[in-house]
MARTOR-360358 format. One record per residue (C-alpha): x, y, z; residue in three letters. Coordinates in steps of 0.5 Angstrom, whole numbers, plus 500, padded with zeros to 3 digits. Layout:
<torkes>
XYZALA
...
</torkes>
This chain:
<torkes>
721284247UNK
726280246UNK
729280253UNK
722278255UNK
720272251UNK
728269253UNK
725270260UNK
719267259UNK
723261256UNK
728260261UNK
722260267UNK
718256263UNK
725251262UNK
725251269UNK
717250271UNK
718243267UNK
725242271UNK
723242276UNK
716239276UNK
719234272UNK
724232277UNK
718232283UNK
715227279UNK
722223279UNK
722224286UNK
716222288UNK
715216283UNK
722213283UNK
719208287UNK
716205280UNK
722206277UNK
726202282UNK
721196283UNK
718195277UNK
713190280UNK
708192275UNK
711190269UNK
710184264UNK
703183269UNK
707180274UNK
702181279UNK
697178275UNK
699171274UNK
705168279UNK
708161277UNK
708154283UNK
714150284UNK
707145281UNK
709146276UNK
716143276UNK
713138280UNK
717141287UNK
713139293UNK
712144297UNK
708149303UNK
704156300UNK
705161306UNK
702167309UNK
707171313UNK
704177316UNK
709184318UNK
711188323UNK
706193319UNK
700188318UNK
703186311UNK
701180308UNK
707176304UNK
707170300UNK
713164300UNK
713158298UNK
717152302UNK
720147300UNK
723142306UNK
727137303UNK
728131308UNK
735129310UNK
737136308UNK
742140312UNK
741147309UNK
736152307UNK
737156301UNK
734163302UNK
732166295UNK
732173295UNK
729176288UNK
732181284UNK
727187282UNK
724185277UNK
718179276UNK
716175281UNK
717169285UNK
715165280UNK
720166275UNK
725163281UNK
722157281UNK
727153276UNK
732156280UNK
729152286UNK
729147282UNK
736147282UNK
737147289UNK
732143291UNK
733137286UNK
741138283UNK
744141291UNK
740137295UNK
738143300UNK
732146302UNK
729151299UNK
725158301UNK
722163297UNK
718169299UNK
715175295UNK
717182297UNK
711187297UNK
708189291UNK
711183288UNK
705178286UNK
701176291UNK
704179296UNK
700185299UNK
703193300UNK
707198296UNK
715196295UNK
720200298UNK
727200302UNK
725201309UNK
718196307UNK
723190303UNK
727190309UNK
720189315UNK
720183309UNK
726180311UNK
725181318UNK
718177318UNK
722171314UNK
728171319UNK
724171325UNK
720165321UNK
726161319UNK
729162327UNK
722159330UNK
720154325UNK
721146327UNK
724145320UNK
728151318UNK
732152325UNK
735145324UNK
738146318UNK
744151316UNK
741158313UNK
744161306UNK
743167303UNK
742167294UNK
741174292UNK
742177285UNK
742184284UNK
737187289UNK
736180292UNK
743181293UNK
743188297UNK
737184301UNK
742178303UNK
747184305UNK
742186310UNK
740180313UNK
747178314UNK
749184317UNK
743184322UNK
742176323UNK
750174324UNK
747168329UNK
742166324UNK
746167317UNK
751160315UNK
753161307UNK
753168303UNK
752168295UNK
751175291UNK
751176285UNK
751182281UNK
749186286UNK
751194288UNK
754198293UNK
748203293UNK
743204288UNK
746211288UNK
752210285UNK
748205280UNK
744210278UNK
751215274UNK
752208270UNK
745206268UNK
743214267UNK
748218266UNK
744225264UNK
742224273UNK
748223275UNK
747230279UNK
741228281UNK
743221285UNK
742225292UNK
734225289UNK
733218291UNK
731216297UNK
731208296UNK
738207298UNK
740201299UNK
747202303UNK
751195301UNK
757198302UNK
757200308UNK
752194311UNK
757188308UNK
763192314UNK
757189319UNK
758182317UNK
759177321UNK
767175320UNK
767168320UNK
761167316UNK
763165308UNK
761169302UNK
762167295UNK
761173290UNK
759172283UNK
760178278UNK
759178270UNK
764182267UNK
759186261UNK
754188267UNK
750193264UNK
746194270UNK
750195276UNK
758197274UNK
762190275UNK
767194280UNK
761195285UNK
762187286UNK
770187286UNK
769194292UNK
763190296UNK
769183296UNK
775187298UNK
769191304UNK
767184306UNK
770182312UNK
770175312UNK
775171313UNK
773165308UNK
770169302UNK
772168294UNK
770171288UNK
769169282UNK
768173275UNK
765170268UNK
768175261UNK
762174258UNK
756174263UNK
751181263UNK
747183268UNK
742178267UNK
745172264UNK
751171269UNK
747165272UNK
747161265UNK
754162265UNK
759155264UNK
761153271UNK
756158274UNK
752152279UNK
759148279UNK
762154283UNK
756155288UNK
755147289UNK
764146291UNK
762153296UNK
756151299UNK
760143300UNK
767147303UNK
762151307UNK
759145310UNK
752146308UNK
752140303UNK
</torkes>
């Protein structure tokens, strides 16, 4: 009897297993871009609000999905500064950071909504995000404005991993890299942030290949990597690893002691270090 009731519990363990790791699998999406959260698919905030003048634009992907932006042309601007959102919010949350481009950098700024992200129509995922990236850049190259300036790329987090991409697919187009706290795969993040699914890492099918896409990229094309050393997120050698991979020949990094995952942009120095790249570069 005893026997029996063990091997009742052990299948039992087992169905919950692997029900529950069906449910990860099949959900994971939801964990990855939590777009859901906070309601910030309900009320997403204007660069009006920061009195930015700026243009809302409709874009329509390859897959017929309609994605939101906000362009901020800046007459006598000689560069354009690509946002790229982490995972988290919506693109109203960046605005203060358009705003910083924008009014205290002098450059042009635009800032889209990935799927599922705001206003923006669809479900996120890896292979829809970079179909997002794809309509921008081919908006941006044929655009009268945007294809006479210079184009560079801010990304934080998954923003960084989207910057990756682009780099790596669009060289001619791409002038000036910024990342920050970005990863090497969303794969090797998942150890650090969950360690109890580290065994299941292979589980996840939203990759992100960073490590690999950043050896693509185009050489002479300047990258600057910021990196906070108390990231609880992303581990902070994902970053020191994505600069030793990165072939560019013009690329620095710089690494703040008491920046966490979220608050590195606020650290002193920050937009000093982003503002003496963007003159080197020649993109202000």
């Amino acid at each position: 009897m005893l026997i029996k009731i063990a091997k009742m519990i052990i299948e039992g363990c087992v169905a919950v297993s692997t029900i529950s790791f069906a449910a990860l699998y099949l959900f994971q999406n939801k964990l990855v871009y939590p777009s859901w959260a906070q309601g910030a698919r309900d009320f997403v905030d204007t660069p009006e609000s920061y009195n930015l003048p700026y243009r809302r634009v409709v874009l329509t992907t390859e897959d017929n999905v309609k994605i939101e932006a906000y362009d901020m042309q800046k007459e006598n601007s000689t560069a354009t500064v690509i946002i790229l959102c982490p995972n988290a919010g919506n693109i109203g949350y960046f605005v203060p950071i358009a705003d910083i481009f924008y009014r205290q950098l002098g450059t042009s700024v635009f800032l889209y909504s990935y799927r599922g992200y705001g206003h923006s129509e669809g479900s996120p995922s890896e292979q829809g995000l970079k179909m997002d990236a794809d309509c921008v850049m081919s908006h941006l190259s044929s655009d009268p404005f945007h294809k006479t300036q210079k184009l560079v790329l801010y990304g934080r987090s998954l923003g960084g991993a989207n910057a990756i991409y682009i780099a790596s697919k669009y060289q001619h187009l791409v002038d000036a890299v910024v990342l920050e706290n970005t990863f090497l795969s969303i794969r090797k993040v998942i150890p650090y942030v969950f360690p109890w699914l580290k065994y299941f890492a292979l589980m996840c099918h939203e990759v992100w290949n960073s490590e690999i896409a950043i050896t693509k990229c185009d050489p002479t094309v300047p990258f600057l990597f910021l990196r906070g050393l108390k990231d609880e997120i992303v581990p902070p050698v994902h970053m020191k690893q994505l600069y030793n991979l990165c072939p560019s020949t013009q690329k620095r990094v710089f690494e703040f002691p008491l920046g966490f995952h979220n608050d590195t942009i606020i650290q002193p120095g920050y937009w000093d270090i982003i503002q003496d790249f963007l003159k080197t570069c020649g993109c202000l």
